[in-house]
DRENKOLGU-877072 format. One record per residue (C-alpha): x, y, z; residue number from 1; chain. Coordinates in pm, 1 decimal, decimal comma, m for minus. Layout:
# DRENKOLGU-877072
((X Y Z) NUM "A")
...
//
This chain:
# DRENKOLGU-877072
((0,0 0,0 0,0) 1 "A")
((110,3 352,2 m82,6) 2 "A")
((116,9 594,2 182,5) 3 "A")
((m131,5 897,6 118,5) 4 "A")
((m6,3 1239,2 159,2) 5 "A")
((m177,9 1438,9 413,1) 6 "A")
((53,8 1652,9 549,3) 7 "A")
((26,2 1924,0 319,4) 8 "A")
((319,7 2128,9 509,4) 9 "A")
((538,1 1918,2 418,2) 10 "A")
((396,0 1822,3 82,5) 11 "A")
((412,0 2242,7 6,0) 12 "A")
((808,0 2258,1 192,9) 13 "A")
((914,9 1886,4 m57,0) 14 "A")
((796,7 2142,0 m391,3) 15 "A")
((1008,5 2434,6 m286,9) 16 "A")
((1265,0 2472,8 m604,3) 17 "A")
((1051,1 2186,2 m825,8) 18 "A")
((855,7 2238,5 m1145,8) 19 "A")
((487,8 2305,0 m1151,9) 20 "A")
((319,7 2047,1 m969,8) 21 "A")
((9,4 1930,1 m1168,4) 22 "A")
((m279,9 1747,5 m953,5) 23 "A")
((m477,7 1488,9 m1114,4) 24 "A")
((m804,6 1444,6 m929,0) 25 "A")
((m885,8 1079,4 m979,3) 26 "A")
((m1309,2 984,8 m876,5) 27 "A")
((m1432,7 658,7 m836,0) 28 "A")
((m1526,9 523,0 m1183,3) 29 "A")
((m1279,8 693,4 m1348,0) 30 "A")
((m1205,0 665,0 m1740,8) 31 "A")
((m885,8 488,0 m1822,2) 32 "A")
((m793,1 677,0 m2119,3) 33 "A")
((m814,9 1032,3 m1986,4) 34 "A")
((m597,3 926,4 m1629,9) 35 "A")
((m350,1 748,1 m1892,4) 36 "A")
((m351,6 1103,6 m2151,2) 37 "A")
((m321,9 1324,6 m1830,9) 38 "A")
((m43,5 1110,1 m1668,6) 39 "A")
((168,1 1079,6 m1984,1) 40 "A")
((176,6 1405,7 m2083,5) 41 "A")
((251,6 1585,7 m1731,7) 42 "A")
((448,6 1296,5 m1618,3) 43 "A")
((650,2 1321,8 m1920,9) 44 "A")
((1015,7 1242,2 m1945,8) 45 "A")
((1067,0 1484,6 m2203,5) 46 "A")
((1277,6 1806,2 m1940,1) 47 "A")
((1378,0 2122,9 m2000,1) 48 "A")
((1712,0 2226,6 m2115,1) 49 "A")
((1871,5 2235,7 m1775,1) 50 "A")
((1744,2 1907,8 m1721,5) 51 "A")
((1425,0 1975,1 m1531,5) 52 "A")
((1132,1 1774,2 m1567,6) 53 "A")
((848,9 1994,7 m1719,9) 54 "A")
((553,5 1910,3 m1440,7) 55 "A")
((564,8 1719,7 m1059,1) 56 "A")
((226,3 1544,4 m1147,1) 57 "A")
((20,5 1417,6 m838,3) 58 "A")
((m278,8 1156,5 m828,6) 59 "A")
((m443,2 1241,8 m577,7) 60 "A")
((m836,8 1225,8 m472,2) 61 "A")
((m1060,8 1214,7 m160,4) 62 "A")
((m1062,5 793,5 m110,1) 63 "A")
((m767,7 580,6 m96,3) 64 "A")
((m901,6 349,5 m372,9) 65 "A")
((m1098,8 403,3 m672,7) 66 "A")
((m1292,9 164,6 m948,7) 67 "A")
((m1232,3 251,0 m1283,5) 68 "A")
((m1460,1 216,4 m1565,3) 69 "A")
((m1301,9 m107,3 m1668,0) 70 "A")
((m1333,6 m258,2 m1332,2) 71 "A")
((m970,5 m214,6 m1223,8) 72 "A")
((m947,5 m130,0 m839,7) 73 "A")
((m639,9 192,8 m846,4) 74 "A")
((m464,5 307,4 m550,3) 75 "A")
((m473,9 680,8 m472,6) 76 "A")
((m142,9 796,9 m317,6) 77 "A")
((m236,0 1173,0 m227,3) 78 "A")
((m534,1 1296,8 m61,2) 79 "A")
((m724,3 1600,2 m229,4) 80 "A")
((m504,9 1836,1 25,6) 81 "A")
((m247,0 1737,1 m330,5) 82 "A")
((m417,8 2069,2 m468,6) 83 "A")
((m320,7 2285,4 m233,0) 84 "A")
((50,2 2219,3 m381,6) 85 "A")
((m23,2 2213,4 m733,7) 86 "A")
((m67,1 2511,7 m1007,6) 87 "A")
((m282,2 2280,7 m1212,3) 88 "A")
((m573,5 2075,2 m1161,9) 89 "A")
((m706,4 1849,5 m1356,6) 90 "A")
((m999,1 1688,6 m1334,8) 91 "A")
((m1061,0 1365,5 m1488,5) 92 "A")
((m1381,1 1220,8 m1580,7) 93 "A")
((m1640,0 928,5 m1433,3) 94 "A")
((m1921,7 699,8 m1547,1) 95 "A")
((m2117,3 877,9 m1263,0) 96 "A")
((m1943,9 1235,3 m1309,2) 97 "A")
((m2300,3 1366,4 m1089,1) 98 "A")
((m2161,9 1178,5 m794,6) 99 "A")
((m1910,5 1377,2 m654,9) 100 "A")
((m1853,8 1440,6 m273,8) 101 "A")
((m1889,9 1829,6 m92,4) 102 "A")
((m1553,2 1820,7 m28,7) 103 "A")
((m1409,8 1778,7 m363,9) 104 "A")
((m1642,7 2091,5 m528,8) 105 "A")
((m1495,6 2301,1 m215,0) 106 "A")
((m1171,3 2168,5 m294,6) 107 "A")
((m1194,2 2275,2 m612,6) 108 "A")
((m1338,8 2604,9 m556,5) 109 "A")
((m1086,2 2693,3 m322,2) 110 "A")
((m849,8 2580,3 m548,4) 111 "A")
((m946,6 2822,2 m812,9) 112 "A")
((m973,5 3109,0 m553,0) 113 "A")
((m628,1 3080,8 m508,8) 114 "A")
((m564,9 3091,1 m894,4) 115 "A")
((m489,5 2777,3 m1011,7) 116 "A")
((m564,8 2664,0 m1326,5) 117 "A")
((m813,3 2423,0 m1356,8) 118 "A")
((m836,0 2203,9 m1614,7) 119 "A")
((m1129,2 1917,8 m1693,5) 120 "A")
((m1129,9 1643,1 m1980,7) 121 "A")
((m1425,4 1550,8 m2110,8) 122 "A")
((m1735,8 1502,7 m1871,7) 123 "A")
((m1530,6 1664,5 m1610,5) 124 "A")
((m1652,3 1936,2 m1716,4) 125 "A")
((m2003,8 1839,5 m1544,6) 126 "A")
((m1767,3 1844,9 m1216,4) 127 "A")
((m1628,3 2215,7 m1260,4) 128 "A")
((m2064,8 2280,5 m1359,3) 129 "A")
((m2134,6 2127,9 m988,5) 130 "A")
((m1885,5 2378,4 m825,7) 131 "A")
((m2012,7 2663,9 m1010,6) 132 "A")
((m1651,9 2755,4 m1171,3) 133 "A")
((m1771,2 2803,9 m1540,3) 134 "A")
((m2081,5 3007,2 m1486,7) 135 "A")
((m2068,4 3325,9 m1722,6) 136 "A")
((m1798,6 3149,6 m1915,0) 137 "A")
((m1772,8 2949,0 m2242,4) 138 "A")
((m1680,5 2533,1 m2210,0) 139 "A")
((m1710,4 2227,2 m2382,4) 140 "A")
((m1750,0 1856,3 m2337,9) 141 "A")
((m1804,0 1537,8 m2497,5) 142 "A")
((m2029,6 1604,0 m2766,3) 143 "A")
((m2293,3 1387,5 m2702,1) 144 "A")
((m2333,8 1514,0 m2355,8) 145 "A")
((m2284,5 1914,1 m2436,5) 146 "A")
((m2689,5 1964,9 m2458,3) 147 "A")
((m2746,3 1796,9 m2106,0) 148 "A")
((m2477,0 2058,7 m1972,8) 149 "A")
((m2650,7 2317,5 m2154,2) 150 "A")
((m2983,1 2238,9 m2027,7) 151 "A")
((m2852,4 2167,9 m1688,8) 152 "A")
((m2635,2 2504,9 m1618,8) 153 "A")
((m2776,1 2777,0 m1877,1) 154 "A")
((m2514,3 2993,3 m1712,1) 155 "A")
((m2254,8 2855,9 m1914,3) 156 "A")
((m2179,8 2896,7 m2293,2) 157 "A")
((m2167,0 2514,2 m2429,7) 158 "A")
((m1964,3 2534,4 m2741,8) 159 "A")
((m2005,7 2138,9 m2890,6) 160 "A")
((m1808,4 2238,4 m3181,3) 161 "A")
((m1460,0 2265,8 m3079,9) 162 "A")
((m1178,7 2038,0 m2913,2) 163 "A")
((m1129,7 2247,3 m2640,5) 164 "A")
((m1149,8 2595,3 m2506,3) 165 "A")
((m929,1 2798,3 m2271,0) 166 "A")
((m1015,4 3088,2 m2108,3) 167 "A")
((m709,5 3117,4 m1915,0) 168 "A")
((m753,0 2967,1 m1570,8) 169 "A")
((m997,9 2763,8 m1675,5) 170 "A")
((m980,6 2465,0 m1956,9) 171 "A")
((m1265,5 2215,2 m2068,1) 172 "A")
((m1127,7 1972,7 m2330,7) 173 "A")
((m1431,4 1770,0 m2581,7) 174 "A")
((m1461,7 1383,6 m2535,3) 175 "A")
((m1165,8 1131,0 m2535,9) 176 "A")
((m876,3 1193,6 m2746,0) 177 "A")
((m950,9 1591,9 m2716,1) 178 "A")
((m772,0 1539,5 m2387,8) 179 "A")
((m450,3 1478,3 m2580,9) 180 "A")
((m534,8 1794,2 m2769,8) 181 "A")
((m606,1 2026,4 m2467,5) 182 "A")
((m289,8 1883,4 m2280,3) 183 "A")
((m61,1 1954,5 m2503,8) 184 "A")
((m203,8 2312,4 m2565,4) 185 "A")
((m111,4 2315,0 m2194,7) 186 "A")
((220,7 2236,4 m2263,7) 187 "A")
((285,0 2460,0 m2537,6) 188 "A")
((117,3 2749,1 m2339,3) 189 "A")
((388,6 2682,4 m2029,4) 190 "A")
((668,7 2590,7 m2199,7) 191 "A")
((640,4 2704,6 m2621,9) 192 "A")
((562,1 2496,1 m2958,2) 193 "A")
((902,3 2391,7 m2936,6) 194 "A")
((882,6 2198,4 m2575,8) 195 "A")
((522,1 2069,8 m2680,8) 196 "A")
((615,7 1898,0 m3046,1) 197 "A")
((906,1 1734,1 m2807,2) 198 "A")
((620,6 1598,0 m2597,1) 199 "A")
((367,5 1492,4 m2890,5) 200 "A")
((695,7 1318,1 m3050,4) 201 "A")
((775,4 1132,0 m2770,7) 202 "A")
((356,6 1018,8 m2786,8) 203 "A")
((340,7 967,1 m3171,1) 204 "A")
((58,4 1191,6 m3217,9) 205 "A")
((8,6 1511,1 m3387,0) 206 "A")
((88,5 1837,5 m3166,7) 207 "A")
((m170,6 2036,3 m3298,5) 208 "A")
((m579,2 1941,0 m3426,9) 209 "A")
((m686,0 2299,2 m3461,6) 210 "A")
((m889,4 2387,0 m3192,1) 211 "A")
((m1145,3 2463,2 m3374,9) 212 "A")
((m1221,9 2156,5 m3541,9) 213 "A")
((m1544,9 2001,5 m3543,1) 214 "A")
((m1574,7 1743,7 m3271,9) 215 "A")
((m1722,1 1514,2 m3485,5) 216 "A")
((m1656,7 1535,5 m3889,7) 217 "A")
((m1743,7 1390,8 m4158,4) 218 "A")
((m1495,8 1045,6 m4273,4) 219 "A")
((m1230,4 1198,0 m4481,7) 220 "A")
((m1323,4 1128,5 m4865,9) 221 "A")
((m991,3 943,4 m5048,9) 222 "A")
((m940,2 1030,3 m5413,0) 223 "A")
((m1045,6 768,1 m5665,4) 224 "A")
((m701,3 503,6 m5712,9) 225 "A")
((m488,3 818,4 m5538,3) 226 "A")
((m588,2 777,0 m5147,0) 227 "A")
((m256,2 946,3 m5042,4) 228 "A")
((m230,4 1238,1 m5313,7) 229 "A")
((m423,1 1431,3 m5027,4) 230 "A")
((m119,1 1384,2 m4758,9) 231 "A")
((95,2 1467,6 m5020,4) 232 "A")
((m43,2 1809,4 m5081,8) 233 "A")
((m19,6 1868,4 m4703,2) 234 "A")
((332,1 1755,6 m4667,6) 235 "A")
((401,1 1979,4 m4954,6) 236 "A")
((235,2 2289,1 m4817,0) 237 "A")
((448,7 2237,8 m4485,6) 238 "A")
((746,3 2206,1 m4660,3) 239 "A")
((643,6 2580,4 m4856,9) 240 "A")
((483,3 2749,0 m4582,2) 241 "A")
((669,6 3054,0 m4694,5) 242 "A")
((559,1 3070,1 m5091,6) 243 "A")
((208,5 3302,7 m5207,8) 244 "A")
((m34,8 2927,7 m5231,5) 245 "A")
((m367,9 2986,0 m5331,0) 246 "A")
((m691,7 2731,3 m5316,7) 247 "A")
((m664,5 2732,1 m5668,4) 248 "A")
((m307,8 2610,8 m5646,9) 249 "A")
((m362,5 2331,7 m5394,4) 250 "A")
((m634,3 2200,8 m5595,1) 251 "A")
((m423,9 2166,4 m5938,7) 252 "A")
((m190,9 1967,4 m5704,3) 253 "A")
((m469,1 1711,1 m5600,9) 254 "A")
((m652,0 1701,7 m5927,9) 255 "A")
((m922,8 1848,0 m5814,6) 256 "A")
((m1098,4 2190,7 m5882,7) 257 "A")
((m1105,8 2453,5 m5641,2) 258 "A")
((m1444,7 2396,9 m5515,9) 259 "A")
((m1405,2 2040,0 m5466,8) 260 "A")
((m1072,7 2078,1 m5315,7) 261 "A")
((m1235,7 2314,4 m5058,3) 262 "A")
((m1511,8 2106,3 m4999,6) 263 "A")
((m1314,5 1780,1 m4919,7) 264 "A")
((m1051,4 1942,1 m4762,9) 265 "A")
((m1318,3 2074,6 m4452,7) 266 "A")
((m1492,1 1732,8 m4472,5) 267 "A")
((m1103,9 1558,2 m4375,9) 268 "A")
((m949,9 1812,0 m4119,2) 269 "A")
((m1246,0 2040,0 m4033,5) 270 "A")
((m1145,8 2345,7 m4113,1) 271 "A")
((m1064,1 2567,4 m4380,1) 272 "A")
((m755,5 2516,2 m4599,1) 273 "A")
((m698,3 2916,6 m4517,6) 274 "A")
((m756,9 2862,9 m4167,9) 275 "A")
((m515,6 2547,2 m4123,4) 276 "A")
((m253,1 2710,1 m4363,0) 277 "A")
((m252,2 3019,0 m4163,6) 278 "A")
((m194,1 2786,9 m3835,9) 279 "A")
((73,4 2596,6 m4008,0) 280 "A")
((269,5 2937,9 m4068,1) 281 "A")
((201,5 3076,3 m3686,6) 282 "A")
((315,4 2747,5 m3541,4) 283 "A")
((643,6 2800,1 m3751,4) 284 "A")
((695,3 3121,1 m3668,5) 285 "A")
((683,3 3045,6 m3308,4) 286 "A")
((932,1 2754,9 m3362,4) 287 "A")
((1167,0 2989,9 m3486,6) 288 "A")
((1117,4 3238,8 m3273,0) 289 "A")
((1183,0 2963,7 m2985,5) 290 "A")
((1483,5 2865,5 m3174,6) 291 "A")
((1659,6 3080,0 m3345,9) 292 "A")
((1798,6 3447,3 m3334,8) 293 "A")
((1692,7 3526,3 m3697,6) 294 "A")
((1536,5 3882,2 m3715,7) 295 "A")
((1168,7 3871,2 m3695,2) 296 "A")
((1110,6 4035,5 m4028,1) 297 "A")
((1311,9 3690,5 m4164,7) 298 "A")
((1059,0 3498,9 m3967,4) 299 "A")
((785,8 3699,6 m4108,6) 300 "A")
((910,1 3609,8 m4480,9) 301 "A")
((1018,8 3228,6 m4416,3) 302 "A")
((706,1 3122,8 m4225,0) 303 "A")
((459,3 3339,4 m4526,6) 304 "A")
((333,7 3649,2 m4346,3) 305 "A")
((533,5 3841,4 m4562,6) 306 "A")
((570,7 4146,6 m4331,6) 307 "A")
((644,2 4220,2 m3980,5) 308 "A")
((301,1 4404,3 m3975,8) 309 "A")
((126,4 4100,2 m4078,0) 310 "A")
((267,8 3847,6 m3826,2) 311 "A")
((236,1 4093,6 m3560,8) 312 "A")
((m150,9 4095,8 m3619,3) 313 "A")
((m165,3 3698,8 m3624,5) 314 "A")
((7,2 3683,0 m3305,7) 315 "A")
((m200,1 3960,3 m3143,0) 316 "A")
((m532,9 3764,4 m3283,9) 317 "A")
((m402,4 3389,2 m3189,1) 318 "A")
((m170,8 3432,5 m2914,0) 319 "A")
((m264,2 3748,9 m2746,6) 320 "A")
((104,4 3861,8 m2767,3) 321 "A")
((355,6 3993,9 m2994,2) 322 "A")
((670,5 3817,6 m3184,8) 323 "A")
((912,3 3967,2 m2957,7) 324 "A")
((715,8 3925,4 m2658,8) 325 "A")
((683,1 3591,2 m2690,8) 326 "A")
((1002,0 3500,5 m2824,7) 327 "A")
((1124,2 3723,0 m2481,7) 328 "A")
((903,3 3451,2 m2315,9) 329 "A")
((1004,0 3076,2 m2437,3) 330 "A")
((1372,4 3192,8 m2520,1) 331 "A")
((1433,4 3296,4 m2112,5) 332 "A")
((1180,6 2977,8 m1957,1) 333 "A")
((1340,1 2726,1 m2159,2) 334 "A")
((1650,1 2637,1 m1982,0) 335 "A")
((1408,0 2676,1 m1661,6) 336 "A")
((1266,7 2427,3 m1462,0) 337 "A")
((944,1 2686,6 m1429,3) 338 "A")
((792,0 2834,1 m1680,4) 339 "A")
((758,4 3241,7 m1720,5) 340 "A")
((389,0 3316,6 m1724,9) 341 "A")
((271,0 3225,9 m2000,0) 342 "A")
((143,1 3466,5 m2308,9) 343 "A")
((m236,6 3560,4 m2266,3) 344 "A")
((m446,7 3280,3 m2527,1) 345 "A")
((m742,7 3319,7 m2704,3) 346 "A")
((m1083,7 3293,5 m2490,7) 347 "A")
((m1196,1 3005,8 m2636,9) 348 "A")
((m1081,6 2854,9 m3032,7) 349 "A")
((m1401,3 2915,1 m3260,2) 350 "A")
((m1460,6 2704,4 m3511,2) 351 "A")
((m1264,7 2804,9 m3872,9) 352 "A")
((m1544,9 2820,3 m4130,9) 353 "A")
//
């Protein structure tokens, strides 16, 4: 048996000098996948450049032992005092997420009074509902279940058509794999795109799924005897991020006309092939402004903004911050074990039409 931590002075005096701790609320019944996303991401071995690891993750919860869905009796090795040491919570979700004791809703309340960021995947976000943290403010969940939290707490803006949203201190991710998505967004907002394509490598999946992708999309429509001329166009445009591309000009490349092109494009990635080319270039400018010392009017050029001007308004309407600023940011924090505070991120990530 592990022992639980309960002595939170001595849990807060052990963190002194360590990365972020990250507190992983486990309930009774709780989903497999989502405790597996949230421990393999913030207990990654992927460090900083000093060496640091990125996150001090702690399970932690208000019983010693939990059920999961798949029947598997857990061990809990922190008590839900774990939050009071932690700069993140997350909350994972149940198959009864309405059964959730007093002291876990205070716990999180409190936890949020204090400014930490809470952060729910899935139908957790029915828990953060309970304790009255997302009234007045936008959220998401699975999206089968976003019209019962609709119905349930009109106070909050139910968005079922994105992967996540973030409205700073507090994070509701959609339904199963858009955990990965919003914990890596995590990442990337602590640490830069940089640290977080480190962490997706190390996981084999894709950093980024727009946030603003339809939850649920239509199956991807494969060319007739030409399935992967469709990839190919994408690896292409990621390899000339920099060149003037047009719709017109993607859809010689895939044999298709424009229209078409358009059309199939949303119905494989959901979104626009403006939309997920202009992400493409921001996420490579940030790269190389992470990386690199080249002059930001370079990085403007290379990454297809063509102008300083330009790239400054993409990163004030995406990132909520400037080149410099954030290059100031993820340059300093990334031979730190902490992260600097983060740049401000967009209120929530609309869907690209």
């Amino acid at each position: 048996m592990i022992d639980r931590v309960h002595d939170k002075t001595a849990m807060m005096r052990s963190a002194e000098g360590a990365p972020p701790g990250v507190a992983i609320l486990v309930p009774d019944g709780v989903t497999l996948f989502e405790l597996g996303v949230a421990s393999d991401i913030f207990g990654t071995d992927i460090t900083t450049d000093s060496g640091c690891p990125l996150y001090r993750p702690y399970i932690c919860g208000p019983a010693r032992s939990v059920t999961s869905d798949a029947g598997l009796r857990l061990e809990v090795p922190h008590g839900i005092d774990a939050l009071e040491a932690a700069q993140t919570v997350v909350v994972l979700p149940s198959v009864n997420p309405d059964q959730v004791p007093a002291a876990v809703l205070q716990a999180l309340r409190l936890a949020h009074s204090r400014g930490e960021r809470i952060v729910s995947l899935c139908t957790g976000a029915f828990v953060l509902a309970a304790a009255g943290l997302l009234d007045g403010h936008s959220a998401t969940t699975h999206w089968s279940e976003c019209a019962d939290l609709a119905r349930r707490y009109p106070r909050i803006r139910v968005d079922p058509g994105v992967l996540y949203v973030d409205e700073g201190d507090l994070l509701t991710s959609a339904g199963s794999a858009a955990s990965v998505d919003l914990c890596l967004h995590v990442v990337e907002r602590d640490y830069g795109a940089e640290v977080a394509a480190r962490v997706a490598r190390d996981l084999v999946v894709p950093l980024y799924r727009s946030g603003g992708q339809a939850q649920y999309i239509e199956a991807p429509v494969l060319l007739p005897d030409s399935g992967d001329l469709f990839a190919d166009t994408l690896r292409w445009l990621r390899a000339h991020l920099g060149e003037a591309v047009t719709v017109a000009d993607l859809a010689v490349r895939s044999a298709m006309s424009p229209r078409t092109f358009a059309r199939r494009f949303v119905a494989s990635t959901g979104t626009t092939p403006l939309a997920w080319l202009t992400r493409e270039r921001l996420r490579h400018a940030q790269r190389l402004l992470e990386t690199s010392d080249v002059p930001v009017d370079v990085i403007a050029r290379e990454s297809g903004f063509g102008s300083p001007d330009n790239l400054r308004k993409h990163f004030a309407r995406a990132l909520r911050t400037t080149p410099q600023s954030y290059r100031r940011t993820f340059r300093a924090s990334a031979s730190s074990s902490a992260p600097d505070q983060a740049p401000g991120r967009p209120r929530a990530t609309a869907m690209s039409r």
